[in-house]
N, C-alpha and C positions, 0 to 999 in steps of 0.2 A: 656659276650659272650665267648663262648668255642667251640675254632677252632677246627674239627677233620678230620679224615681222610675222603674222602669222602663216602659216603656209601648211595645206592637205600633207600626208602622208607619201601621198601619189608624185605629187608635186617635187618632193625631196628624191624621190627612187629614182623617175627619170633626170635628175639632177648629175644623181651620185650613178647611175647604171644601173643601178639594182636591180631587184625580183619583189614585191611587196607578196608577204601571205598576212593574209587576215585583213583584218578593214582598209582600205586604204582611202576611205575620207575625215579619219581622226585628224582634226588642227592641231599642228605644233606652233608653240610660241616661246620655246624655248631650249637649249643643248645644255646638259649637265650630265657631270658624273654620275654613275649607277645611286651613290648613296644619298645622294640629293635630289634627284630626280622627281618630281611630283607631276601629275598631272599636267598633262599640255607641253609636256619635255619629250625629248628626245635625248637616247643616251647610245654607249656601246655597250656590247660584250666581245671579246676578244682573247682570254687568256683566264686559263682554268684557277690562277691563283686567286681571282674575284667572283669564284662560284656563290659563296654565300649572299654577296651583294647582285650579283645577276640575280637569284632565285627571288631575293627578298625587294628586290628595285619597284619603285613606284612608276613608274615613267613608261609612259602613253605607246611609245616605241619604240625598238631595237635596232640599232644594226648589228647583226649576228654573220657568224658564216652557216652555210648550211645545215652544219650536221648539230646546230644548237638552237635550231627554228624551234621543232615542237616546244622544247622545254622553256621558252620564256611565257613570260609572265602576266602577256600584254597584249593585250586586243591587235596589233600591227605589228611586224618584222619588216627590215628591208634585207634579204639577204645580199651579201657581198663577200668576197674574196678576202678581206682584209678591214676587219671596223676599225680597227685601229685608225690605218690611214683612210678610211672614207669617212670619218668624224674631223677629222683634220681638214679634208677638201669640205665637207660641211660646214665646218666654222668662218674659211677662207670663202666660200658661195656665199656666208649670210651677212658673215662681221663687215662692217663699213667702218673703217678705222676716223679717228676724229683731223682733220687735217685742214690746215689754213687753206684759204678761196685759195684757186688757183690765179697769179697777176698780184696778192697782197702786196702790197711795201708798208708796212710799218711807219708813221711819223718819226719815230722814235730810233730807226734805225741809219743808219751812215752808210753811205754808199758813194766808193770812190766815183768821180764820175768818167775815168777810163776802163772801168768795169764794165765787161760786157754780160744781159743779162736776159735768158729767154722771157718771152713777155708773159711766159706763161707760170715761171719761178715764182714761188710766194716767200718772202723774205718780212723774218717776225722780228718784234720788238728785240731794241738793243743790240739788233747785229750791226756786225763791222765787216764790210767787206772793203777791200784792200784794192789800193791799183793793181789793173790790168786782168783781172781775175776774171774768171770766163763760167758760167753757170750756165747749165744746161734745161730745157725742156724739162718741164714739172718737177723741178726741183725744191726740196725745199727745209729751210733756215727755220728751225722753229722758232726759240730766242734765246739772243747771250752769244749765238755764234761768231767766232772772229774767224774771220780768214785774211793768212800775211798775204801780202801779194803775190803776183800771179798762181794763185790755186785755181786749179780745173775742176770742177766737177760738173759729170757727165750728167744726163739726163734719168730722171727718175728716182735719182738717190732723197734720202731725206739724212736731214745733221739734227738732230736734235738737243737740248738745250747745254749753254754752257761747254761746247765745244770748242778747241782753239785748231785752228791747221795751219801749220808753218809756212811760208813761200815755197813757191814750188809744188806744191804736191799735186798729184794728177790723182783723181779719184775715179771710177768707173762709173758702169749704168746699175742703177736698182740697187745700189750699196744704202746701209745703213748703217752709222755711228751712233751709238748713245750718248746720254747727255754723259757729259763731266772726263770722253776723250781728249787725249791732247797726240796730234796724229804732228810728226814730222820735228819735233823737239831735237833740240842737238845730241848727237850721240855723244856717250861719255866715252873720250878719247880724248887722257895727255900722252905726254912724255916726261918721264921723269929725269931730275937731272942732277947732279952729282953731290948737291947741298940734298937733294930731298923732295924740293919743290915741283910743282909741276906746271908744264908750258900745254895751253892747251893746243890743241891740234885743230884747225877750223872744220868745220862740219860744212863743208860747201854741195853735199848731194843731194835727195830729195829723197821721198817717198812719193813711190806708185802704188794704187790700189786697184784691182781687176774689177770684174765687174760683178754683182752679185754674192758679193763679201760685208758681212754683218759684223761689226765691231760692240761689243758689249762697255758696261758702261765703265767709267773710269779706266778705262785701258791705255798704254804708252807705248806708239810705235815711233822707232827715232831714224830721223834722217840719216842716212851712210855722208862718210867723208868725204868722200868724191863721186861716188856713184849712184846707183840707188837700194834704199831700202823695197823690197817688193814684195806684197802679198798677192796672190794670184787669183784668178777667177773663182767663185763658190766659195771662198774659205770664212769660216762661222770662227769666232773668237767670243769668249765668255769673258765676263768682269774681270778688273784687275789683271790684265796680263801685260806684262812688259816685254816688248822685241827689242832687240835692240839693233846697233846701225849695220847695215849690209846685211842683212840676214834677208835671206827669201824663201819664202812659204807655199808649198808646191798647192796646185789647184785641188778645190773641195776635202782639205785639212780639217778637223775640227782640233779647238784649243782649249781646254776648260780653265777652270780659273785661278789665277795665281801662278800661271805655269809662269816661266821666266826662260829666256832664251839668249846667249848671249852674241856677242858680234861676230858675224860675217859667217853663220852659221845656215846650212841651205838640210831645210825640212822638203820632204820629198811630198808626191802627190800621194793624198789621200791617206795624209798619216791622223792617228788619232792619240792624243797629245792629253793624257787624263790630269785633274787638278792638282796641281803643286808641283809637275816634273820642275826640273833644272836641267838645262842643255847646257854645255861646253862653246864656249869658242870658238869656229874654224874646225866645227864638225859637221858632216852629216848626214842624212839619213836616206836610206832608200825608199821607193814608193811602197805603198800597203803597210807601214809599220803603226803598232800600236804600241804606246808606250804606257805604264798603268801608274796609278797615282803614288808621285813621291817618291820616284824614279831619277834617278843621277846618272844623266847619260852624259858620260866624259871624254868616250871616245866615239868615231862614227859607228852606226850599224848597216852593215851593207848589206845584208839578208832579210826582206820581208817575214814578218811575225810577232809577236807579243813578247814584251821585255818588262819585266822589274827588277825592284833590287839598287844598291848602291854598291860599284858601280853598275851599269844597268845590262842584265845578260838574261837568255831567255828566259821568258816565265817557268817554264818548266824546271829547268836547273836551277832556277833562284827557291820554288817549292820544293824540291829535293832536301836541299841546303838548309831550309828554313824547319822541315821536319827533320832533321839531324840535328841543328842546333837546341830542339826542346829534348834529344836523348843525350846533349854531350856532358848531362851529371851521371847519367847512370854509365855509359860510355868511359869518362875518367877511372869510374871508380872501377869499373870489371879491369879497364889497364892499370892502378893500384893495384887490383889484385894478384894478376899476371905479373907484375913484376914482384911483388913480393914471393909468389911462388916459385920465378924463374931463381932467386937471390936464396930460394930455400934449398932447390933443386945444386945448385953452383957451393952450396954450403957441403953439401955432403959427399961432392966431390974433391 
């Protein structure tokens, strides 16, 4: 449940666009889910699997679509097109997220003093920022952050705590990073050499981040060799995921968690990348692909559509497959049969 200021009925419709039926001077001072919902809330309805919890919901008012007005429960509706997403702009219209002054500097914090830093950046306890590194307009360090030298980041982004970004890296506008990232780390790249051992390979590239790309928490993106690592505009990444060097990540991608991806591998735009895949190598993939969780994709897919399966081929033929695998006892045994027959038949001849 998410306390806000209090605000009419009426108040929230013309907010969100809406249609109010029924009271529209009910105070809200609160957004909750249907089953929580008490008095002075605001909740959705949206999707008939929470008929029970629509019917039975406490909560002051609705956002409904049309054809689910009469049947709620509650002095107020705001009808809309979609509660789903106009609970979302609702949250985004009320929530004031918690965030250091804009201008902090931290006592506590170290600041090269070739660092260049907008006046308006708030930089929190314990950060390290690096010669020559360039920080943008309302930016901001919450704390523990390090940045190696010359790291960029653009205007608007926030790093939050216990973040490390290697030299070099160029970050966009309005990005977020979670705490306990480590963006720009060397890629794992030797060569192996005739005893066994390995020489490593220097990691002299960087990582670029586009702009409005969300890095989840403890995640590892690694510098390319010589080039760069690059994740594109929009692209949302969940906990735990590992890129590694050279790989680029096509614009508004989503990555869930655990996925793992290996070098120099180029994901297309607007691929959607469910928890625990593994990618190959020096593959990849074309735009609009969906790949479903725990997925081994070993070679590229150059056709937009939905894959599972190890290795990874359409979902559809991997369901085929997957229902034939729970017949192939009874399967064996009718070919047992058949061949003992065919060896009865060969007998009497």
């Amino acid at each position: 449940m998410l306390q806000i200021a209090p605000k009419t009925v009426s108040d929230l419709a013309a907010a969100l666009g809406g249609q109010v039926r029924g009271r529209d001077d009910v105070v809200i001072s609160s957004i909750a889910a249907l089953s929580v919902a008490s008095t002075g809330s605001i909740s959705f309805y949206g999707s008939d699997n929470f008929r029970t919890q629509f019917l039975a919901t406490q909560a002051s008012c609705l956002l409904v679509r049309d054809a689910d007005a009469d049947a709620a429960p509650c002095a107020s509706v705001i009808v809309v097109e979609n509660p789903y997403q106009s609970c979302i702009s609702l949250i985004q219209h009320c929530y004031v997220p918690s965030k250091l002054s804009p201008g902090y500097r931290s006592s506590s914090a170290s600041i090269d003093p070739t660092a260049i830093i907008h006046e308006s950046a708030a930089i929190g306890p314990g950060c390290v920022v690096g010669r020559e590194c360039s920080i943008g307009e309302n930016v901001e360090l919450v704390a523990n952050v390090v940045l190696y030298p010359r790291t960029t980041i653009a205007g608007g982004t926030t790093v939050h705590a216990n973040v490390t970004i290697y030299q070099d890296t160029v970050i966009g506008e309005h990005c977020i990073i979670h705490a306990g990232s480590v963006v720009g780390a060397d890629g794992f790249g030797y060569v192996e050499l005739s005893d066994k051992s390995y020489q490593k390979i220097p990691q002299v590239g960087n990582v670029v981040l586009g702009s409005y790309v969300e890095i989840g928490a403890n995640v590892t993106i690694d510098r390319a060799a010589l080039e760069s690592t690059v994740i594109e505009d929009g692209v949302k990444i969940d906990n735990l995921v590992q890129i590694a060097h050279g790989v680029r990540v096509g614009e508004n991608t989503g990555i869930a968690a655990q996925v793992g991806i290996a070098g120099s591998t180029v994901i297309g735009k607007r691929n959607r990348l469910a928890g625990q895949v593994g990618i190959a190598g020096h593959t990849t993939t074309t735009d609009d692909v969906v790949v479903m969780g725990q997925t081994g994709v070993t070679k590229s897919i150059e056709v937009p559509g939905v894959y599972s399966g190890n290795p990874a081929q359409p979902h559809m033929i991997q369901l085929r497959q997957d229902v034939a695998l729970k017949d192939i006892v009874s399967i064996q045994q009718k070919l047992n049969e058949l061949s003992l027959a065919i060896k009865a038949l060969e007998s009497k001849d």
